[in-house]
C-alpha positions in Angstrom: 46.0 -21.5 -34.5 43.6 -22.2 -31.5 46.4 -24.1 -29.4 48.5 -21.5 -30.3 46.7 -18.6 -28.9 44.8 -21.1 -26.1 42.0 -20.5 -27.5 38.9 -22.3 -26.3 36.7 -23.4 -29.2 34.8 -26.4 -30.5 34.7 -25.1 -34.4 31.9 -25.4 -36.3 32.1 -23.7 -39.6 35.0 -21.8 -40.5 35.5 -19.1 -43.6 38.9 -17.5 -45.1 38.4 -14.2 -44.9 41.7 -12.8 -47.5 45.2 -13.4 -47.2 48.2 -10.7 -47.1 51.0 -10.0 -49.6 53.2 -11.6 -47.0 51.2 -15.0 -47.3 49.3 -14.2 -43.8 45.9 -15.9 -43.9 43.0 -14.1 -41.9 40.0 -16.5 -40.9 36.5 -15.8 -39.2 35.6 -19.5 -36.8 32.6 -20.1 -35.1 32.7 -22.1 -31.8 29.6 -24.5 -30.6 29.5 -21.8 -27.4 30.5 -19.0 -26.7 31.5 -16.1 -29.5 33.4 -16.3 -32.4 36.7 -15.1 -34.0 38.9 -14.3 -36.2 42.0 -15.8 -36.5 45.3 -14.5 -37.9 47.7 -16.8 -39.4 50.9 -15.5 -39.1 54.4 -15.9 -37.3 52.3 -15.0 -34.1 48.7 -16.1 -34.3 46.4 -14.2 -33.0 42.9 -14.3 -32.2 40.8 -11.8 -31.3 36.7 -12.8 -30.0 33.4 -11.7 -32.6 32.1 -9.2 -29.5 35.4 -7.4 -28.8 35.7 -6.4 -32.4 32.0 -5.4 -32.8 32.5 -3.2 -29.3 35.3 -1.4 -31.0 33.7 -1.3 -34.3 30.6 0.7 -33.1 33.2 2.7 -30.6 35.1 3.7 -33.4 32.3 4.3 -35.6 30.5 6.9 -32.8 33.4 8.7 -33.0 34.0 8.6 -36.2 30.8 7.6 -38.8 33.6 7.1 -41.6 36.0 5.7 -39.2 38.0 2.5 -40.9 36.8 -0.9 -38.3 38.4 -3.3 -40.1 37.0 -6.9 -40.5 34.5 -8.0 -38.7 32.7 -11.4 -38.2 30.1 -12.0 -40.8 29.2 -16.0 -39.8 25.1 -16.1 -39.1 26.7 -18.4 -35.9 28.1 -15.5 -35.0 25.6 -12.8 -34.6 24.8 -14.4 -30.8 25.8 -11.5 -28.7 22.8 -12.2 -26.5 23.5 -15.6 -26.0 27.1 -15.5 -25.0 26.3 -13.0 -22.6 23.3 -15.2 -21.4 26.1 -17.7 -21.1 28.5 -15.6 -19.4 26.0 -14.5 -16.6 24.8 -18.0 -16.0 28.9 -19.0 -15.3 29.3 -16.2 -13.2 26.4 -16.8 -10.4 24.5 -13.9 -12.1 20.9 -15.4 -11.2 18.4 -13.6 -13.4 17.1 -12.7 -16.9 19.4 -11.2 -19.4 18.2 -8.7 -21.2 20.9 -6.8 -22.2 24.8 -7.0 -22.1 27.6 -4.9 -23.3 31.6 -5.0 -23.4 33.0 -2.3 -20.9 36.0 -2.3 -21.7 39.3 -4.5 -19.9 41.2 -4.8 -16.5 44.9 -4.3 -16.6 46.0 -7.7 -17.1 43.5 -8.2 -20.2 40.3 -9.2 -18.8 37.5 -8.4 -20.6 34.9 -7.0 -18.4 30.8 -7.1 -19.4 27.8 -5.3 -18.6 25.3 -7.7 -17.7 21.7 -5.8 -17.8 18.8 -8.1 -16.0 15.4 -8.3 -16.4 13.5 -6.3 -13.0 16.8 -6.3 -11.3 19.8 -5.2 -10.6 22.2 -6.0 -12.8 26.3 -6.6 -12.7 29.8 -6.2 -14.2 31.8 -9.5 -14.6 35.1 -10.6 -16.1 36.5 -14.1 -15.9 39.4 -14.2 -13.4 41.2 -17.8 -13.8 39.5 -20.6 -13.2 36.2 -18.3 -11.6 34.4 -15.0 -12.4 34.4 -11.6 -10.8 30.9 -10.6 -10.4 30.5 -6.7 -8.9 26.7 -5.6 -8.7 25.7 -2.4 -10.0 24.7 -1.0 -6.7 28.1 -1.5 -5.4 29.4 0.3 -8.5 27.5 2.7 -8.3 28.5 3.3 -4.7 32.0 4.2 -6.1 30.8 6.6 -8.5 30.4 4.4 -11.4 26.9 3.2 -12.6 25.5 0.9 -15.2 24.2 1.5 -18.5 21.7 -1.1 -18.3 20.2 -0.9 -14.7 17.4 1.6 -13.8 17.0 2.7 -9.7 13.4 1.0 -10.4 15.2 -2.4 -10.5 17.3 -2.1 -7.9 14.7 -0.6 -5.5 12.8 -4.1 -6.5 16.1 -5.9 -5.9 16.3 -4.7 -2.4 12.7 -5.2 -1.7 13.1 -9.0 -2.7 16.3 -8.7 -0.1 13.8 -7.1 2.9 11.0 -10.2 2.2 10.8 -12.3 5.0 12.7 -9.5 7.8 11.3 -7.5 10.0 11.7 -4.6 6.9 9.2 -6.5 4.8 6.6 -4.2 5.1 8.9 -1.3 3.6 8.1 0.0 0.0 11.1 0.7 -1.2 11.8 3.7 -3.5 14.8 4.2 -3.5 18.3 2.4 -2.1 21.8 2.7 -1.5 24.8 0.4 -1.2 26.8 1.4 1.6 30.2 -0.8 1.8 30.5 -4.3 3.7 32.8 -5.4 6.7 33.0 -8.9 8.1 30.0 -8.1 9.4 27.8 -8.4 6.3 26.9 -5.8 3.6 24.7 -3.0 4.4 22.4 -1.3 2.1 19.8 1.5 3.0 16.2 1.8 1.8 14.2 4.9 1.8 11.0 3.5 1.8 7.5 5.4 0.8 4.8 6.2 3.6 7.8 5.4 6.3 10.8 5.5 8.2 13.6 4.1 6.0 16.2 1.7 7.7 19.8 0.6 7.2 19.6 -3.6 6.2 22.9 -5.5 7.5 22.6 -8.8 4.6 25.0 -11.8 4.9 27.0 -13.3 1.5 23.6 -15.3 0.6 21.6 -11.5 0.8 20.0 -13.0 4.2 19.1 -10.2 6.5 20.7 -10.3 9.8 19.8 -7.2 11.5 17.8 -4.0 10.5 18.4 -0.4 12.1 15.7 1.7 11.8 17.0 5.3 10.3 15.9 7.3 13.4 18.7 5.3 15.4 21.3 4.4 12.8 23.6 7.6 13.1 26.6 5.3 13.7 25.9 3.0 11.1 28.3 4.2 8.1 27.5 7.8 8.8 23.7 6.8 9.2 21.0 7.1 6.7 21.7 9.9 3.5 18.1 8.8 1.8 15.7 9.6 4.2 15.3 12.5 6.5 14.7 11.7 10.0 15.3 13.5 13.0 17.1 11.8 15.5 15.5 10.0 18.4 14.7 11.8 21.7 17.0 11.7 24.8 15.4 10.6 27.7 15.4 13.4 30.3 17.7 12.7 33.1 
């Protein structure tokens, strides 16, 4: 059934769960990594992961508290939600602490897509994508109107301060940020920071900064700063 529905797992304990009238066997596998599932065996297997099902469980259930979920993985193996997304994050690139993770839901061609909440930092959205994994940060989602569950501005004002160590915006203390869009450029995120002038940070694909503009004479960078209020420098008299 696991060649059948390409699934990837190294079993290590498996349980029948029931079978049907039409002689269709359900069955609940754990895997040595990564979650669980259960698998149907019927004229076209099917196999459905241990976290998708408990995502639509406790969807279906904050809908509806009497709401039917159907079978669920019961395996002690597979109550590691927190593992698997550990797991996940640490594939994707996602350097940092998990501390949290969630199912978000799925991309058009079936991806499943998860929350990945860090520890002090920003955190990130991934789904695997072939071979690789799509990682999107949560201050770039947020820049398009979507945020994450798991992330607090605290964290990602930290993240950005880790980003300005070492420039010439060190000294800032951030309090609050903003991701503003990249070009070939470099990304470009703006700091508000207490006590001071905030600034618009131009970062290359390693987060390196290459160039910070000082809020006071960033006007034509991405519509200039929206976090701080500065008045524009003076014109020399002519």
């Amino acid at each position: 059934m696991l060649v059948a529905t390409n699934t990837n797992c190294q079993i290590t304990e498996t349980k029948l769960l029931g079978q049907s009238a039409a002689k269709e066997s359900l069955y609940e596998v754990s895997c040595a990594s990564g979650p669980g599932y259960l698998l149907l065996d019927s004229a076209a297997p099917a196999a459905t992961d241990c976290l998708t099902l408990a995502a639509s469980a406790e969807a279906a259930l904050a809908r509806d508290p009497n709401a039917d979920v159907g079978s669920q993985c019961t395996l002690p193996a597979n109550d590691n939600a927190m593992a698997v997304f550990t797991a996940f994050a640490k594939e994707a690139g996602v350097a940092c602490t998990v501390d949290q993770g969630r199912i978000v839901g799925a991309k058009s061609g079936g991806a499943v897509v998860y929350e990945i909440g860090c520890a002090g930092v920003d955190g990130a959205q991934i789904n695997k994508a072939g071979a690789g994994w799509e990682v999107v940060n949560c201050l770039e989602l947020a820049s398009a109107g979507a945020s994450c569950t798991f992330t607090t501005p605290q964290e990602q004002a930290a993240t950005v301060k880790a980003i300005l160590a070492g420039s010439d915006a060190a000294s800032c203390d951030v309090s609050q940020v903003r991701y503003m869009g990249k070009n070939a450029n470099g990304a470009f995120y703006e700091a508000a920071c207490n006590g001071a002038d905030g600034l618009i940070a131009r970062v290359n694909t390693e987060n390196a900064v290459q160039q910070v503009y000082p809020c006071a004479t960033a006007q034509q960078i991405g519509g200039g700063c929206k976090l701080t209020t500065t008045p524009p420098a003076a014109t020399p008299n002519t």
